[in-house]
N, C-alpha and C positions, 0 to 999 in steps of 0.2 A: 585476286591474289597479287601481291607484292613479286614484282619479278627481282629474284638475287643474281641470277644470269643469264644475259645475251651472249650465244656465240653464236658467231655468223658465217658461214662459208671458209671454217676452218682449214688450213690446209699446212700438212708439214713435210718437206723434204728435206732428208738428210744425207749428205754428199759420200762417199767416201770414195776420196781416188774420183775414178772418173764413171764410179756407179753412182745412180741417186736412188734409193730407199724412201718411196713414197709411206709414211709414217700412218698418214690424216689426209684425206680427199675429200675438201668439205662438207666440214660437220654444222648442221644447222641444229640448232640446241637448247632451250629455255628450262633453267630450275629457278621455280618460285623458292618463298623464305618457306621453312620449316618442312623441305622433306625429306626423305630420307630413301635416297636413290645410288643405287648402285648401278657403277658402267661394267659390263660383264665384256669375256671376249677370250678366245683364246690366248695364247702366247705369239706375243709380234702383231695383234687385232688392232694395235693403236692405244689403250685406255689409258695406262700411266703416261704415255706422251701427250695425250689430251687432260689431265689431272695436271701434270707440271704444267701445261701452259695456263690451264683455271686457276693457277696457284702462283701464276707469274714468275714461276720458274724457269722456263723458258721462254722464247719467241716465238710466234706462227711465221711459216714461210711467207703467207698469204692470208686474208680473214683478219677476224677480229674478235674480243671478246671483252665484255661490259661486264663491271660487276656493281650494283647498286647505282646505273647508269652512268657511268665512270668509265670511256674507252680506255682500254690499255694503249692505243698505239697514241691516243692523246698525250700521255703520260710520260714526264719524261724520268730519268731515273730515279733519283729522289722522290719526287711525288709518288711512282713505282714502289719502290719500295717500302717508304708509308704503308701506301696501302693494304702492301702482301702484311706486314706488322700488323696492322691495325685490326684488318677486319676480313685475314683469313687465317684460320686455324688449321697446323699438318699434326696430322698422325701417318707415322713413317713405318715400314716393315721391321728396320733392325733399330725402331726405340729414339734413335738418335738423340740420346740423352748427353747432359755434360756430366764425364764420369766420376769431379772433384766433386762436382756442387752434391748435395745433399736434394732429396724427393721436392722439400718447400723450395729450395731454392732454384731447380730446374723448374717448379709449376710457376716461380714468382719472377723469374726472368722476363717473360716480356713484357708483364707491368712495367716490371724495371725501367726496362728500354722505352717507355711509354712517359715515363717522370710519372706514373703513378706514386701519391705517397706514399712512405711507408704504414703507417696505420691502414691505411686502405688497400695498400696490397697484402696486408696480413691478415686483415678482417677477408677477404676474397678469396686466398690462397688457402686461409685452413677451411671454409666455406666448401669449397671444392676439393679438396682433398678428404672433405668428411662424404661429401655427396659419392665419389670411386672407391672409399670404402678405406682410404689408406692414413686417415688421421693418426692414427698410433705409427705413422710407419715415416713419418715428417722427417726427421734428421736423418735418417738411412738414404746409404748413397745406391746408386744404382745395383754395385756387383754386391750388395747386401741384400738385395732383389730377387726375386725370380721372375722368367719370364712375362709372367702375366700382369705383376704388379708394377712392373716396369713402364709396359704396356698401358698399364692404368695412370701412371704421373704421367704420360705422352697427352693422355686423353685429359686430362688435369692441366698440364700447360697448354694445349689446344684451344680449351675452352675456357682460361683465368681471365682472357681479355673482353671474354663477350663477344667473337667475332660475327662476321655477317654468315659465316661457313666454315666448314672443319672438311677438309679433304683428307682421306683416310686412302692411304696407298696398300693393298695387301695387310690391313693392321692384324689381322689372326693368322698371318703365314707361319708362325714362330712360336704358337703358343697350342698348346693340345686341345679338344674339340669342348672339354666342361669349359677349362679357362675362358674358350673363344667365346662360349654362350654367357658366362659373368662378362668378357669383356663389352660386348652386343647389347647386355642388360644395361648397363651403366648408357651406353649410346642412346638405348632406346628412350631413357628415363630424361636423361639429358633432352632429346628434338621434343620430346613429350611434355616436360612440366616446361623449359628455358624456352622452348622455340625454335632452337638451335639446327640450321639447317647441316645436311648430313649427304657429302657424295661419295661413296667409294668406288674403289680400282680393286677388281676382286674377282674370283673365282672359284673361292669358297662357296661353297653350299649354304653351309652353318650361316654365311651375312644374306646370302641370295636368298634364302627361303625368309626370312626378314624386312627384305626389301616393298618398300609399298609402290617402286617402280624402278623397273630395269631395263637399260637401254645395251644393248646387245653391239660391240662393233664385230665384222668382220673385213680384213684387209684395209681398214682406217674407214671404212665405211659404216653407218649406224645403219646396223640391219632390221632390226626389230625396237622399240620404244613402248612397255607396256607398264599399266598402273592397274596393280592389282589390288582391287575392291574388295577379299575379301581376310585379308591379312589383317590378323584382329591385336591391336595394340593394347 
C-alpha cells in the first residue's frame, strides 16, 4: 500500500502563561492512500490538534510528519503551503465557506489559485458538484443554503483539486443525523470510486460506525488503533 502519511513521534505543547498544556505526547501514526479513518477521542484527547498539524495548520512542538514523503520540517514556507493547496483537502465544522462567491465559485476557488484553466475548472467543478448532488444548486450562495448543502459544496471544494487527502474536522457537528448520513454517503462514494483518502476528527457515532479504522486518542496519546474487517462498503 502507498503510504500518504508518516507521523513520527508527535509532540505538541501549548504554553499559556507560565502553564504548558501537553496537547500530543508522541503520536506514531501511518495512513496509507485510500482510507477512510477516523481519529476519535474525547474533548481536549488531542485529535483536531493532531488534524491541523496533518493539514499543516499548525506546527508540532517536536516530531514530524511526511505527507507523500515530503517532510514538513523540510519545507519551508512557500513550498508549505503549496502543498497544504495542492494535495490536502479541509472540510471544516462551520462550512468555512466564502459568503459572496456563489456554490461553483467556492468549489472552483482552488483550481483557481492552482492557474487551473478555466475550461478545466469548469469541466471539474460541475463534475463534482453533480457527483454531492448539488448541480442545480451552482449559482446559489451559501445563506441560500441549508446546512447540509452547505456542508456538501465544502466536500465539493475539498475534493475539485484531487487532493492526496481530505481532512474532515467535526464535518456532521452542525447538521441533523439523516443529512449527516447523505453527507457520509457522498464521502463514502467519493474514497470508493476516486480513491480519495479520508481522515476525520470526530465523535459522532453516525462517521465512527463508518469508519473502516479508528484510532482512539486519550490525553494526546493513541490508545487504541483498530481496522475494522467487517464494515461493508
Amino acid at each position: 500500500m502507498t503510504v500518504t502519511y508518516q507521523i513520527e513521534s508527535l509532540t505538541k505543547v501549548y504554553r499559556q502563561g507560565s502553564v504548558e498544556v501537553h496537547a500530543l505526547r508522541g503520536i506514531d501514526l501511518t495512513i496509507t492512500q485510500g482510507e477512510f479513518t477516523v481519529i476519535s477521542g474525547p474533548s481536549g484527547s488531542g485529535k483536531s490538534t493532531l488534524l491541523n498539524i496533518m493539514g499543516a495548520l499548525d506546527s508540532p512542538t517536536d516530531g514530524d510528519v511526511s505527507l507523500e514523503g515530503k517532510k514538513f520540517s523540510t519545507l519551508g514556507k512557500t513550498a508549505l503551503s503549496q502543498l497544504r493547496r495542492d494535495r490536502i483537502g479541509f472540510v471544516f465544522q462551520a462550512y468555512n465557506l466564502i459568503p459572496v462567491l456563489t456554490a461553483y465559485e467556492n468549489a472552483e476557488m482552488v483550481l483557481a489559485l492552482q492557474g487551473v484553466k478555466k475550461e478545466a475548472r469548469q469541466a471539474r467543478v460541475l463534475e463534482i458538484l453533480e457527483e454531492v448532488g448539488l448541480a442545480q444548486m451552482a449559482n446559489r450562495k451559501p445563506n441560500q443554503l441549508s446546512g447540509g448543502q452547505q456542508q456538501r459544496v465544502a466536500i465539493a471544494r475539498a475534493i475539485a483539486s484531487l487532493p492526496a487527502v481530505v481532512l474532515a474536522d467535526e464535518p456532521t457537528a452542525n447538521v441533523d443525523s439523516q443529512t449527516a448520513g447523505m453527507l457520509l454517503d457522498v464521502m463514502e462514494k467519493l474514497n470508493r470510486e476516486k480513491g480519495v483518502t479520508f481522515v476525520f476528527s470526530t465523535h459522532d457515532p453516525h462517521v465512527m460506525e463508518r469508519a473502516r479504522r479508528t484510532v482512539s486518542l486519550v490525553d494526546g496519546r493513541i490508545d487504541s488503533d483498530v481496522v475494522h474487517a467487517d464494515v461493508v462498503h
